[in-house]
C-alpha positions in Angstrom: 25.5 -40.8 0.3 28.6 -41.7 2.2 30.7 -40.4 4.9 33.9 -40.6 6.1 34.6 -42.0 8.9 36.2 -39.5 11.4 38.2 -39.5 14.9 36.7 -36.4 16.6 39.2 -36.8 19.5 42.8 -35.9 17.7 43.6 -33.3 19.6 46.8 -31.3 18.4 45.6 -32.7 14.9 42.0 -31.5 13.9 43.7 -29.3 11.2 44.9 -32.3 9.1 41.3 -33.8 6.9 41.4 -37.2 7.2 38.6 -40.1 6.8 38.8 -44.1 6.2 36.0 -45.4 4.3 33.7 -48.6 4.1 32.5 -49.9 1.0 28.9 -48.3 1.8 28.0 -45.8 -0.9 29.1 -46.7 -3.9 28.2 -46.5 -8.0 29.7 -50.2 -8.4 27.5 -53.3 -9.0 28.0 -56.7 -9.7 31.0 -58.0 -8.1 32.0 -55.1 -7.4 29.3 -53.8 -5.5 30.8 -50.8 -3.6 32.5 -47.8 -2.7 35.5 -49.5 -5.3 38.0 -46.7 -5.8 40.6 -49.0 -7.1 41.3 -48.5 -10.7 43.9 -51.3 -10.8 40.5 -54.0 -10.1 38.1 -54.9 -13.6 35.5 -52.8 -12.4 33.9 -50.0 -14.4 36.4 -47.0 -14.7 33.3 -44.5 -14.9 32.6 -46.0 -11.6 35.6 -46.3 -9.8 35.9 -42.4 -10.9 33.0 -41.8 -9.8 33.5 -43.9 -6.6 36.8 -41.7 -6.1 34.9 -38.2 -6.7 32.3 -38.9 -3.5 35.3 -40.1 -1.2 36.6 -36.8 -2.2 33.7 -34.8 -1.9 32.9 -36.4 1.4 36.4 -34.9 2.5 35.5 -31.8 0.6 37.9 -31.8 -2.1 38.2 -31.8 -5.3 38.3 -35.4 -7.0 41.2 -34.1 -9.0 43.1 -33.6 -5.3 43.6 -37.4 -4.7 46.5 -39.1 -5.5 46.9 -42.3 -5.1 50.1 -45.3 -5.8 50.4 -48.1 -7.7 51.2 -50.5 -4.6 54.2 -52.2 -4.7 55.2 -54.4 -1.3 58.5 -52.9 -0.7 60.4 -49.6 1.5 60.2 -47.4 -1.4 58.5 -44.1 -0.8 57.8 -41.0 -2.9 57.4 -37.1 -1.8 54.3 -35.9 -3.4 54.3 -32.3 -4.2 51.2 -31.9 -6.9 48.2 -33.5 -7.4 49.6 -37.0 -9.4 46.6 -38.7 -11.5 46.3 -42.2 -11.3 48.1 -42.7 -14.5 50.9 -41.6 -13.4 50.6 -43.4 -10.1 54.1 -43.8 -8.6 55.4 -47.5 -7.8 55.7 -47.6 -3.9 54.0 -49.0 -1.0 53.7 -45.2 0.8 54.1 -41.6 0.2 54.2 -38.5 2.1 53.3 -34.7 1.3 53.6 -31.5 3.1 51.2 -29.8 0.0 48.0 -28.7 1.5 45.0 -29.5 -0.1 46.5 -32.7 -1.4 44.4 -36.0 -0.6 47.0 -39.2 -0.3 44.7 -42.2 -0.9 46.0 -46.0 0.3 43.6 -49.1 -0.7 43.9 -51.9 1.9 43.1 -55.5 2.5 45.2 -57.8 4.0 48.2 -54.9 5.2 46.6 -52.1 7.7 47.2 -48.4 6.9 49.2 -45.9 9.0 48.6 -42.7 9.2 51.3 -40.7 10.1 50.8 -36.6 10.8 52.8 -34.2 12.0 50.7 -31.0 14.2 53.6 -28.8 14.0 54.2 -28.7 10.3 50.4 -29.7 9.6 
């Protein structure tokens, strides 16, 4: 089972879901031995999918909810509107929605994430 990892203190913000994940929890084996939910890596795609379900069940959303990009290093950003599957991942290195009940996944390694919220608009 995994869990997101949570800031209980957000104050004007506990209405925006949120969570950052380890790799603890995962279907993935091998090299890949993990919470992998990176479809662009040579793991299994049955178990990145699956990888990708319990990070969205552990926010309580549908799997079909997350969108993710295809990162690019660059200032391009895209305005998410609709649930985008990975397919059709957009080409930027972030993305934004005002959409409720949409999940914006970021993978990371070397570059941190932000997350940026806003608790007027939610």
């Amino acid at each position: 089972m995994i869990e997101a990892i949570k800031d209980t203190n957000l104050g004007s913000l506990k209405a925006i879901t949120h969570g950052f994940f380890t790799r603890a929890g995962g279907v993935s084996d091998g090299v890949y031995n993990s919470l992998n939910t990176g479809f662009g890596s040579n793991d299994d795609a049955d178990c990145v999918a699956e990888n990708r379900a319990r990070t969205m069940h552990a926010l309580g959303l549908a799997p079909e909810r997350l969108s993710t990009a295809y990162q690019v290093h660059s200032a391009r950003i895209t305005v998410i509107e609709a649930p985008v599957p990975y397919e059709n991942a957009p080409r930027v290195d972030g993305f934004v929605t005002a959409t409720p009940g949409i999940a914006l996944g970021i993978l990371s390694a070397d570059c941190a994430p932000i997350l940026l919220a806003d608790p007027t608009a939610g």
